[in-house]
N, C-alpha and C positions, 0 to 999 in steps of 0.2 A: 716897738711891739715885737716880741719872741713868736717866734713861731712853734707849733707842735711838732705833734706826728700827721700822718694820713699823709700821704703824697706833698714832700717838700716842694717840691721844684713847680706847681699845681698853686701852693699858698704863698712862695716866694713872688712867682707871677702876679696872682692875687693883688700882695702886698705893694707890688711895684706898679702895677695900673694904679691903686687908689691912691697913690703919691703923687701922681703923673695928675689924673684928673682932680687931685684936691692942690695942688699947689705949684707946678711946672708947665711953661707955655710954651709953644712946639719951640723948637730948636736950642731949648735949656739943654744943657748938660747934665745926665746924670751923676751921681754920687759916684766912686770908682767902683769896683767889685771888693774890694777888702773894704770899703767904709759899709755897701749895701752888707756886706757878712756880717758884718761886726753887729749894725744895726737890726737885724733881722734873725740872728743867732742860728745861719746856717752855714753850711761850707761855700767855700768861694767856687767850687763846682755845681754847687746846686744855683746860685747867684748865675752862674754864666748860664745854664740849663735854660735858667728864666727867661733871661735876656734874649738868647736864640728865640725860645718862644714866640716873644714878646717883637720880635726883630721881622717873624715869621709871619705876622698877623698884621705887619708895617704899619706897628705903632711904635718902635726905634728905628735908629740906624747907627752902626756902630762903625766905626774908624780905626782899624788897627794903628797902634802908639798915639791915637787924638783923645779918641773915646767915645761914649755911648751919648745919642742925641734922640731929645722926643721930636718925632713929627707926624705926631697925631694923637689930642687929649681930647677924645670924644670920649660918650656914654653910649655911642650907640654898639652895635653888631658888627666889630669887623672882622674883615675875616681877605685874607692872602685868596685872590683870585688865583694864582697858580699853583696852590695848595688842592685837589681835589676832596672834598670832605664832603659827608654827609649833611643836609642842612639838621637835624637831629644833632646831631656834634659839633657842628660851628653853637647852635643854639646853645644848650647845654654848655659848653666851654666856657663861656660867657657867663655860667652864671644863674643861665635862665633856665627854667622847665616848657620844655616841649612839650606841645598839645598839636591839636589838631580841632577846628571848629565842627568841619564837614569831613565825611569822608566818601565821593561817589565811586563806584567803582563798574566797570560791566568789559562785557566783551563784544567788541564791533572791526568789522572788515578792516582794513588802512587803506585809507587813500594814497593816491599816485606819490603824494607829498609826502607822508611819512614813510610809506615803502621804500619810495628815496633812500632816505637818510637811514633807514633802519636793514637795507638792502634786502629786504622782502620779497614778494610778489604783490601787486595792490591786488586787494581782497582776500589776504590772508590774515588772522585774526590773528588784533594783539588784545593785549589788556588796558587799557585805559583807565588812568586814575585821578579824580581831580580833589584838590586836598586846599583846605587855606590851614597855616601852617599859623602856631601861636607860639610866642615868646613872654612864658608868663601871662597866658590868658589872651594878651594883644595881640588880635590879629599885623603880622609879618609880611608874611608872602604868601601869593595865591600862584600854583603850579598845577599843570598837568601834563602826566608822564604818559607814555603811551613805551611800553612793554613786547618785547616779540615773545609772543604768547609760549607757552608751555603747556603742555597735557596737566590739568590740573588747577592750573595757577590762580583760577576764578576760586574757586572751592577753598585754594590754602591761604590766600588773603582776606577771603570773606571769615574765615573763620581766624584768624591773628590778629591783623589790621594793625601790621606791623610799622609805626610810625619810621623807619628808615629801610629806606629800599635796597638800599646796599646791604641792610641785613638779610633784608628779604630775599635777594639774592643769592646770597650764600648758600640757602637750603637746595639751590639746586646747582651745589656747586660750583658757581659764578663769581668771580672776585672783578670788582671794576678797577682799571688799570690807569684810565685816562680819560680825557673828553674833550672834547672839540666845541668852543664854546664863543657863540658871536655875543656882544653887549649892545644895547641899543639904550636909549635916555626917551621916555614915552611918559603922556600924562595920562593919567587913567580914567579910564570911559566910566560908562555907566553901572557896566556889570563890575568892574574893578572897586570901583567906590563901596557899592553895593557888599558884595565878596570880603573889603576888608573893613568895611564900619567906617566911611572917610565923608563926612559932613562936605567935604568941599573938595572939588580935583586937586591931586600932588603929583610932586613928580615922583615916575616911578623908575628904577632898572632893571632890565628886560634882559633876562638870559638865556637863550637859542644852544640848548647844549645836544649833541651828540653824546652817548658813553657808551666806552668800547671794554670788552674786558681784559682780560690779559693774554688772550689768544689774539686781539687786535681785530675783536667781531665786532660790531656795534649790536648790541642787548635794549639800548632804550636811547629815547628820545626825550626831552622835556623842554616845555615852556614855563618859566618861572619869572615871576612880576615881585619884585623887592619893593619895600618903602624906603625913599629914598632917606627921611627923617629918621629911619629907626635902621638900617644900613649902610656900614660904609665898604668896598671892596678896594686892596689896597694892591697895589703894585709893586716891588720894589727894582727900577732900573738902576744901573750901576756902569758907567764909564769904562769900555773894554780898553785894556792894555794895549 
């Protein structure tokens, strides 16, 4: 298959997952980079571009002088835990079209517990958002963000209802930097089943994020419930020298 135009290194990727999940079982070898070029009718830079990607999101692992290895031919969502990303962008990456099922939004005092984390005063008002997020229609993940509030911010979300918060951020000159982020493995209650359309309890992954921006403030806070069947969060560790 040749490839076009429109973002090589975007359809190289592409092309090299559906090879992986139509035909390669984790720890196959891939093809080299001059055979993926050859096959794919693009430069051996843009092949390597992919493979980073691709390496990024630990679905390979590459071996300088060995070579490139699958170890991971799923269909689901994955996405590089130490990558910071929008779930809007992990989604989308992937393939899929971001939605949103619900979108509640208000402004209410913080408790002692998020003030914590979000270094407040408890009962100063943040924004609170609670969203089930879709991938293609399917409900995903069900999150709620809690926001340190800004003069406004009820007013300029109720009227956008901007599916990525990091964009949403932006408007008030906010760029997120990092986040501080605990995982936990939970099955999901009543409200959770409920929330994502789940006939019967699954496992979920539970992520406890802190995000700070690039001043090193903390701006927000969130609780986010993955499905474990339609997400994978990948790690890549590596043997120090």
């Amino acid at each position: 298959m040749k490839l076009t135009s429109k973002t090589l290194t975007a359809q190289a990727k592409d092309a090299i997952m559906e090879m992986i999940n139509n035909s390669l079982d984790v720890m196959t070898k891939l093809p080299s980079e001059n055979e993926l070029s050859t096959k794919l009718g693009v430069s051996r830079n843009t092949v390597r571009e992919a493979l980073k990607t691709l390496e990024n999101d630990g679905v390979v692992s590459t071996r300088h002088g060995v070579g490139t290895f699958v170890i991971r031919n799923s269909n689901n969502i994955i996405s590089n835990i130490t990558i910071l990303d929008s779930f809007t962008k992990i989604i989308t990456s992937h393939g899929y079209t971001p939605g949103s099922l619900s979108n509640y939004v208000d402004i209410r005092p913080s408790s002692d517990e998020i003030a914590s984390k979000l270094g407040v005063n408890p009962g100063d008002d943040i924004l609170y958002i609670e969203r089930i997020r879709t991938a293609d229609g399917i409900p995903v993940i069900y999150v709620e963000d809690y926001l340190v509030y800004k003069e406004g911010m009820y007013e300029e979300y109720t009227k956008v209802q901007t599916q990525s918060l990091f964009d949403f951020w932006s408007k008030y000159s906010i760029k997120m930097a990092f986040s501080n982020c605990n995982i936990k493995a939970v099955i999901s209650d009543d409200n959770l089943m409920k929330s994502l359309k789940l006939s019967s309890p699954k496992a979920m992954l539970y992520l406890q994020q802190t995000h700070y921006c690039t001043k090193g403030v903390p701006v927000m806070y969130s609780d986010s419930y993955f499905r474990s069947d339609k997400f994978d969060f990948s790690l890549i560790r590596k043997v120090m020298d």
